[in-house]
C-alpha positions as CSV (number, residue, x, y, z in Angstrom):
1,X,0.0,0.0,0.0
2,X,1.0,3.3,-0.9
3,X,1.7,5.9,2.1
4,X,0.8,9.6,1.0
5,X,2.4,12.5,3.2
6,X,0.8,16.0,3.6
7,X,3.0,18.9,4.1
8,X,1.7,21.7,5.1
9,X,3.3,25.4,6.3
10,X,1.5,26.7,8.8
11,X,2.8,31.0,9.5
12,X,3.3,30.9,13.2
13,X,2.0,34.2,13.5
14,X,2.0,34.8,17.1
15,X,4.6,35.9,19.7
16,X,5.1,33.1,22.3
17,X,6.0,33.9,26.2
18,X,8.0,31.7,28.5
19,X,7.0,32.0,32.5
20,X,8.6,30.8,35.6
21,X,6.2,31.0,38.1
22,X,5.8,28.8,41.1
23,X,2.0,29.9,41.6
24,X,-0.8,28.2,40.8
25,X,-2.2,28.8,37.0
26,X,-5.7,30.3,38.6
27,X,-3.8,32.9,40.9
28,X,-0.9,33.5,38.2
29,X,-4.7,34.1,35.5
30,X,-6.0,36.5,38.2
31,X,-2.9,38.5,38.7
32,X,-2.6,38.9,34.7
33,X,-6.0,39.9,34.8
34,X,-5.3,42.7,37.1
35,X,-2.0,44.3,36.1
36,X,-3.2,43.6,32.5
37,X,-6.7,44.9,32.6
38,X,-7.5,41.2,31.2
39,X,-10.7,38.4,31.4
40,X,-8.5,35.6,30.7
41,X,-10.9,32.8,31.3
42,X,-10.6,28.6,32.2
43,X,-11.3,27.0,29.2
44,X,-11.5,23.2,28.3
45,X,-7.9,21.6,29.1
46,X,-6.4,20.4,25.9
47,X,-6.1,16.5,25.5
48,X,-3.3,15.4,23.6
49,X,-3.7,11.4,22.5
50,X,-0.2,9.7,21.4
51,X,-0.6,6.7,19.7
52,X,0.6,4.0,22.3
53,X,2.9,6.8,23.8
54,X,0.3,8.5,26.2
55,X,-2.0,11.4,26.8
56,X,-0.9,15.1,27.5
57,X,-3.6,17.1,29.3
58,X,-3.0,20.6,29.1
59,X,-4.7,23.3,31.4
60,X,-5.8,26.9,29.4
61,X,-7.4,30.1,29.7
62,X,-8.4,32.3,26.7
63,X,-8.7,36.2,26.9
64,X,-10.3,37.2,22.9
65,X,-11.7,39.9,21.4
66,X,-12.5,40.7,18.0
67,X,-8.1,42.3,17.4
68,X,-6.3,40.1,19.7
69,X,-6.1,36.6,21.9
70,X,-4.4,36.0,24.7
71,X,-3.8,32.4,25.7
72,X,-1.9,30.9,28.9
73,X,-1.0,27.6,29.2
74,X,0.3,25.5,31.7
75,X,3.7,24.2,30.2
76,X,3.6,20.6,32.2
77,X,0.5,17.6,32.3
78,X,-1.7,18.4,34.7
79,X,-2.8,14.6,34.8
80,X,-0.3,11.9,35.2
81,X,1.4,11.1,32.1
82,X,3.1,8.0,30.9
83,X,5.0,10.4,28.6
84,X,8.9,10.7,28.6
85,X,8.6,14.3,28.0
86,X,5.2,15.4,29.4
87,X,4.9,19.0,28.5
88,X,3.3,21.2,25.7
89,X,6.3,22.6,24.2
90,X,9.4,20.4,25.3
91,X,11.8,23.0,23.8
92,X,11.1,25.0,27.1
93,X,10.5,22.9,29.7
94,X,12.1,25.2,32.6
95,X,9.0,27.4,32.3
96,X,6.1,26.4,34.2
97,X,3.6,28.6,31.6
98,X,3.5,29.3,27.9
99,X,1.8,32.8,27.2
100,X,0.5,33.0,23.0
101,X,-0.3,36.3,21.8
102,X,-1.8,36.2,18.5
103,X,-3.4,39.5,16.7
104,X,-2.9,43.0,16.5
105,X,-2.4,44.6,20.1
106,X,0.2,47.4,20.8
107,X,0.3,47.1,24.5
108,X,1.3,43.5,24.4
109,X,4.3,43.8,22.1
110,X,7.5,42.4,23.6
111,X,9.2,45.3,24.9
112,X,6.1,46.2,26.9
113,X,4.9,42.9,27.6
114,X,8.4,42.0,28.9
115,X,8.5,45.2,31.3
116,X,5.3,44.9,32.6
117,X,6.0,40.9,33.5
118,X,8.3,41.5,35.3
119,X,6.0,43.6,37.9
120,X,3.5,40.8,38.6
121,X,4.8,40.0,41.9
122,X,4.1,36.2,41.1
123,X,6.3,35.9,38.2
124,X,9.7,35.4,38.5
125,X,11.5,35.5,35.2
126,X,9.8,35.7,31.8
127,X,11.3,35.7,28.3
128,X,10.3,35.5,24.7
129,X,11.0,32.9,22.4
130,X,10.4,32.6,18.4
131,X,7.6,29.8,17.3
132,X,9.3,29.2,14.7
133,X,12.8,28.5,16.0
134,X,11.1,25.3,18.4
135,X,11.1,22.1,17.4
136,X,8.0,21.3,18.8
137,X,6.0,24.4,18.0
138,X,3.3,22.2,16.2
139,X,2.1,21.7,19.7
140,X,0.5,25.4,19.3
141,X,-1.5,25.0,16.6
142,X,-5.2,24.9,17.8
């Protein structure tokens, strides 16, 4: 039988966040809320299913409007995982939280986004990476 392969190029079109953060992902989603004048609300976690590898379970919240998204995500399972490497973009796994930016917004561009990180009290170091630069950055397509 004849195996076809699809190729597709997907524009990773989004600026991607790395955050340490010992704090739980609702109290670290309420203090963005606050110093970001945000509604970043729980959504449905994201369930990953590897073929005879394991699941990934990924917890989320979502802040849209009609210009922008903000998404956080926890970087690690939050359910038990049989998975060597059980976290939503491996590439990073010293940061507890992945924070996707997607759309046009001025006040979350990286300079300011950066600077104004680093005042949450519950954040302890946050950098940006490039999508596109991660082997792994497949994980954030939704």
């Amino acid at each position: 039988m004849k195996t076809l392969r699809l190729d597709l190029d997907y524009e990773f079109d989004f600026d991607l966040y790395g955050v340490v953060s010992s704090s739980k992902e609702h109290t670290l989603a309420w203090a963005l809320n606050k110093y970001f004048n945000l509604r970043l609300i729980k959504q449905k976690d994201l369930c990953f299913d590897f073929i005879s590898k394991g699941r990934l379970v990924i917890s989320n919240y979502l802040h849209a409007t009609d210009h922008y998204s903000i998404r956080l995500f926890r970087n690690k399972s939050v359910d038990l995982s049989t998975l060597k490497k059980p976290f939503l973009v491996p590439d990073i796994k010293d940061y507890d939280y992945v924070i996707q930016v997607s759309g046009a917004v001025e006040k979350f561009r990286s300079g300011e986004l950066l600077r104004k990180m680093n005042l949450v009290p519950l954040v302890q170091y946050v950098k940006q990476f490039d999508p596109n630069a991660l082997q792994f950055k497949d994980n954030l397509i939704f």
